[in-house]
N, C-alpha and C positions, 0 to 999 in steps of 0.2 A: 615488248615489241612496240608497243604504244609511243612510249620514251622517242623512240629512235625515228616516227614519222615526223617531227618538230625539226632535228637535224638537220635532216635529207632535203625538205621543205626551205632552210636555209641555206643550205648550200648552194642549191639549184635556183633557189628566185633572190635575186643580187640588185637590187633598185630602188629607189628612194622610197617612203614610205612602206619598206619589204615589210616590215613586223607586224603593221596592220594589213597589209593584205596575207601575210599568210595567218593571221586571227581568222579574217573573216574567210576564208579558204577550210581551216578548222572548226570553224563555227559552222559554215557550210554543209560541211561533212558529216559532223554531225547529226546536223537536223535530216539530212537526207537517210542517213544509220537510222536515227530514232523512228521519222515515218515508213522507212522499209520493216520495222522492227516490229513495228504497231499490225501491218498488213501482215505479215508471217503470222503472228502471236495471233489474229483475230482469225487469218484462215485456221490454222490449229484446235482453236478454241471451239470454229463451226462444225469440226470432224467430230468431235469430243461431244458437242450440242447432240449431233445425230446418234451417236453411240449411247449418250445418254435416254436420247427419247426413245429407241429400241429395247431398253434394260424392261427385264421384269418388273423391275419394282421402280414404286412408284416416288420416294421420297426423295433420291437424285435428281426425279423431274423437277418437284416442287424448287429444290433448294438451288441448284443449278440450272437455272433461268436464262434467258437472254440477258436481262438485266443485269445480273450476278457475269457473266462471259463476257459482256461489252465490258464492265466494269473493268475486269481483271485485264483486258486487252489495255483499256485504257492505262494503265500500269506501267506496261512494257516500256516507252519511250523513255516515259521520266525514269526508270530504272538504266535504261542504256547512254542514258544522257550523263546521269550519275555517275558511272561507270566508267566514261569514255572520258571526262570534264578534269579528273585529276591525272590522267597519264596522259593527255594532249597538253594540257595547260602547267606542266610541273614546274616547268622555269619563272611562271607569269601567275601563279594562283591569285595574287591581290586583285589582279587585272578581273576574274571571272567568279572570285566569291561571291559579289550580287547572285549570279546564275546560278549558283551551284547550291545561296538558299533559297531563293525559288522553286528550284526543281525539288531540293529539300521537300520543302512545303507543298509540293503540291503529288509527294509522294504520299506525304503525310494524310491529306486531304484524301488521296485515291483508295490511303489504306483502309481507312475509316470509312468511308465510301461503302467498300467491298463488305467492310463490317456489315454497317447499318443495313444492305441488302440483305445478308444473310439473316440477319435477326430478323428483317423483313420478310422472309422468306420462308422462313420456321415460324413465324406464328401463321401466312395464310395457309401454309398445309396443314396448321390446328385446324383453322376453321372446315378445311375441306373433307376431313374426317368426322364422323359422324358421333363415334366414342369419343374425340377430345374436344368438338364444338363448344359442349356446355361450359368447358371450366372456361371462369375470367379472369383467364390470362394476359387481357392486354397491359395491364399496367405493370407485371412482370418485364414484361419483355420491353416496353418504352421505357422500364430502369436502364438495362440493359441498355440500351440506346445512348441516356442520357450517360450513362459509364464513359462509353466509350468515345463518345464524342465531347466530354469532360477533358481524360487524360488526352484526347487531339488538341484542343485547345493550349493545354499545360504544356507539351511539346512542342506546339507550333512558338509559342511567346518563348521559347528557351531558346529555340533557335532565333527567334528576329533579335533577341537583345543580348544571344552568346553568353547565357548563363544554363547552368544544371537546372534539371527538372524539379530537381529536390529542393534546392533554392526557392523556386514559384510553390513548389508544395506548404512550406515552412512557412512560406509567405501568408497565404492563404488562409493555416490553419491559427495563426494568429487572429485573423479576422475571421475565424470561425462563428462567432456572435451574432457577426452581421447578415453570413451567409445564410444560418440558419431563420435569420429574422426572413431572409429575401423570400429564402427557398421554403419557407415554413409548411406553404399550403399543399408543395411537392413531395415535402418529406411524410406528413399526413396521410396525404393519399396512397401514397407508396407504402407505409405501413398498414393502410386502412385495404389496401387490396392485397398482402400477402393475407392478412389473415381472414377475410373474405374471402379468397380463394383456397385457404389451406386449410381450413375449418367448415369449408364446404358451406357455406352460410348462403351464398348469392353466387349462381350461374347465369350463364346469357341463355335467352328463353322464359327464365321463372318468373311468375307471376308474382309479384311481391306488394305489400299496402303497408304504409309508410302516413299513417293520419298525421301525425305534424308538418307532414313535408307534402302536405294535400295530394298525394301519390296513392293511384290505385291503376297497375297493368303490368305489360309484358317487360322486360330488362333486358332492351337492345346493346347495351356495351358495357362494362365497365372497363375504367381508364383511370389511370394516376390520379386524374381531377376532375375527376365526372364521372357518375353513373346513367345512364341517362335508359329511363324507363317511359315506353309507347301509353299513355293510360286510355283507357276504353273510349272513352269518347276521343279518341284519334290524336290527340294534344301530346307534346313529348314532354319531359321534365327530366331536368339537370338535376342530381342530387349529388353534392359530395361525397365522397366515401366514408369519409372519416366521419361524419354527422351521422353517417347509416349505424358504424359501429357505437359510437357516442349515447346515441339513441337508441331506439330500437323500432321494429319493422316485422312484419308477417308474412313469410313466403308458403304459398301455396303450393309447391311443388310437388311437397311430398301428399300431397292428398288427392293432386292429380295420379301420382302413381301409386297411388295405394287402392282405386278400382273403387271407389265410393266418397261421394259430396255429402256432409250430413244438413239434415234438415233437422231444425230444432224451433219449434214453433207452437208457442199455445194457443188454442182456442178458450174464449171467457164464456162460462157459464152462467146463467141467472140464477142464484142462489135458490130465490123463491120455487125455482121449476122441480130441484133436489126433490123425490119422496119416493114410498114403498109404491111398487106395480101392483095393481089387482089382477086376479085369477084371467079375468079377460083381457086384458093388457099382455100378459102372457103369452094368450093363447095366441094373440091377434102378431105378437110378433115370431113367436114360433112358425107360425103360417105363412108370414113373408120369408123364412131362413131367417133371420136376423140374429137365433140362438141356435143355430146349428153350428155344432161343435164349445158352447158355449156353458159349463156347468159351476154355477154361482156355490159360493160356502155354504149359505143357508138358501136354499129354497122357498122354506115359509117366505121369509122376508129379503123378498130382491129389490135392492135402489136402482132405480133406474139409470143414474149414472155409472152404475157399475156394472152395471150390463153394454150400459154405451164405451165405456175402457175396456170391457172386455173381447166387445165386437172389434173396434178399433183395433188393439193388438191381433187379433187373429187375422183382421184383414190387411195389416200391414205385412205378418206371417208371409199371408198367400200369396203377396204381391208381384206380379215377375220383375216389377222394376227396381226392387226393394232390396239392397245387399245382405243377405240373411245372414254372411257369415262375422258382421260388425254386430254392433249394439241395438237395439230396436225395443223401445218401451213406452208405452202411454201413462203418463204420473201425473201425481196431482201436485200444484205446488201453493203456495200459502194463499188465502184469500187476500184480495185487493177490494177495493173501493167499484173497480170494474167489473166483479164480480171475480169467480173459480177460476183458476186457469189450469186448462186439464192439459198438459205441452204434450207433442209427438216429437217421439226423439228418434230418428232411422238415419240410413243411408242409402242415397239415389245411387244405382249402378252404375249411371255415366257420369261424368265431371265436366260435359261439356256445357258451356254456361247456359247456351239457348235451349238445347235440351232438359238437361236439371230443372230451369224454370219453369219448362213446359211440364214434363214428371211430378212435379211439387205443386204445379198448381191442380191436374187434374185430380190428385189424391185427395188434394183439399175441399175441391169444388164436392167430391164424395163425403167428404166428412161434412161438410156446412148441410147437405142435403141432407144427411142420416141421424142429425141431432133430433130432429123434431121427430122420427121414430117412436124416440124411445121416449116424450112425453117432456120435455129439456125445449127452454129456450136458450138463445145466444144471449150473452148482451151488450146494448151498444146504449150508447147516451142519445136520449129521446130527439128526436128532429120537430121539426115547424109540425110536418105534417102529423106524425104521432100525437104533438098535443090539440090539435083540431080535431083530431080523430077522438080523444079523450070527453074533450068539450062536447061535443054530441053526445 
């Protein structure tokens, strides 16, 4: 039917320059086809908007967007233009091949377009769910991206210079050498975040410390080429991917969810302060509580630091802040220059940092006072005033 408006067009307009006026009379008509073409397909597409925002479920909203429906509208012309350009122009193709790779190309562009949105589109409905927030998947999905807007590229240049795709491909992989030198730090990253992500190593949220890369905080994105982690004192830092896996790094993740932060901390004892309790040292701490629930292997002969481990472990026992159902022990560990160091080994019940701190420290501020109890000093390296105090 198309064929046959060119004819009729001839027949009927008979006057000097007829062939260009009946072009631009088909070119006309066209474009007038194409913009009625674009306003149909975008009413259509608003009905379909609405139907979607109605639907139960939620993943249609995400994924089919305004964005994603203008796009697809946008489509429409260059498609009817396509369409209408070979059976108006069949006598005269030479004449409208520019146009016809233009509209080419810029279907090509539109397709790729709709692509890229939908990838776009799938990953923020990751984020908007709360079960797939954590995995980091962005550089997943910016592959994906660069794929596709790759093979638009390799199809766009086959059409400008009228050769096969296969041809640019072969082309290409010749200079594969080079690409890999360009793309080096892409490809890196791109493998450094599948297995990040697939080996569960690094989610967005985790707390992660990375001493080489002077990193300690939260892990606001990973990305093909950048991980970029919030560190406490409010500062961001860029960290490669591939350096992460290259290297190595400490996520605290799982110790947030596992319901207990451990403390591990020794206090230094004064060696000289070590000896056997007498009968009234006994009594005198029995009478504070201090040995209640407390019963030594030999009773003739109690150390008094072993009364003080033994206090400690019971009253880390009782603790309510103290996760009883992890490890919890008072040990002694080699002597140093600084004197015994007797470590407390537990778990705070909460992981939240200012918490924890706060929990850790009143346990301590407890232990530093109940040393001298039991007849034990601490020790520290004498100050100014210590040795004036001596001097007298």
């Amino acid at each position: 039917m198309l064929e046959s408006i060119r004819p009729f067009l001839d027949t009927h307009i008979d006057c000097p320059g007829s062939p260009a006026i009946i072009n631009l009379i088909l070119l006309a008509g066209i474009f007038i086809t194409s913009v009625a073409v674009y306003y149909i397909t975008k009413w259509a597409l608003q009905w379909i908007e609405k139907i979607i925002l109605h639907s139960p479920t939620e993943w249609d909203d995400d994924l089919l967007n305004g964005n994603m429906l203008t796009a697809v509208a946008q489509l429409s012309p260059a498609m009817a233009i396509r369409w209408l350009l070979p059976g108006l122009f069949a006598d005269s193709a030479d004449s409208v091949r520019w146009l016809s790779a233009l509209t080419s190309l810029y279907i090509l562009w539109a397709v790729v377009r709709i692509v890229v949105i939908l990838i776009g589109n799938l990953y923020a409905a990751f984020l908007r769910r709360p079960q797939l927030k954590a995995y980091a998947v962005k550089g997943i999905f910016q592959m994906f991206k660069l794929i596709f807007i790759g093979i638009g590229v390799i199809i766009a240049l086959s059409i400008l210079i009228g050769k096969s795709p296969v041809v640019i491909i072969t082309a290409l992989g010749a200079s594969a050498a080079v690409l890999m030198l360009v793309f080096q730090d892409t490809i890196l990253g791109l493998v450094a975040s599948i297995q990040l992500t697939a080996n569960k190593m690094l989610q967005r949220g985790d707390w992660i410390e990375a001493k080489s890369h002077d990193v300690n905080g939260e892990v606001l994105e990973v990305s093909l080429t950048a991980v970029k982690i919030k560190n406490w004192d409010n500062s961001v830092s860029t960290v490669p991917p591939y350096s992460l896996i290259k290297g190595s790094f400490r996520n605290y993740q799982p110790m947030r969810r596992s319901g207990g932060r451990r403390v591990e901390r020794p206090i230094y004892i004064d060696v000289n302060t070590v000896r056997f309790c007498t009968p009234e040292e006994l009594e005198a701490l029995s009478a504070k509580g201090l040995l209640d629930g407390i019963a030594p292997a030999d009773a003739t002969k109690v150390v008094n630091l072993q009364l003080l481990r033994l206090y400690l472990t019971r009253y880390l026992d009782a603790h309510p802040d103290v996760n009883h159902s992890m490890t919890t022990m008072v040990r002694q560990l080699d002597p140093t220059n600084a004197g015994l160091p007797l470590e407390l080994y537990f778990f705070i019940t909460t992981v939240e940092w200012t918490a924890f701190e706060a929990l850790a420290a009143d346990i301590f501020d407890h232990v530093y006072a109940v040393v001298r109890e039991f007849g034990l000093s601490m020790f520290q390296t004498p100050a100014g005033t210590d040795l004036s105090r001596a001097a007298k």
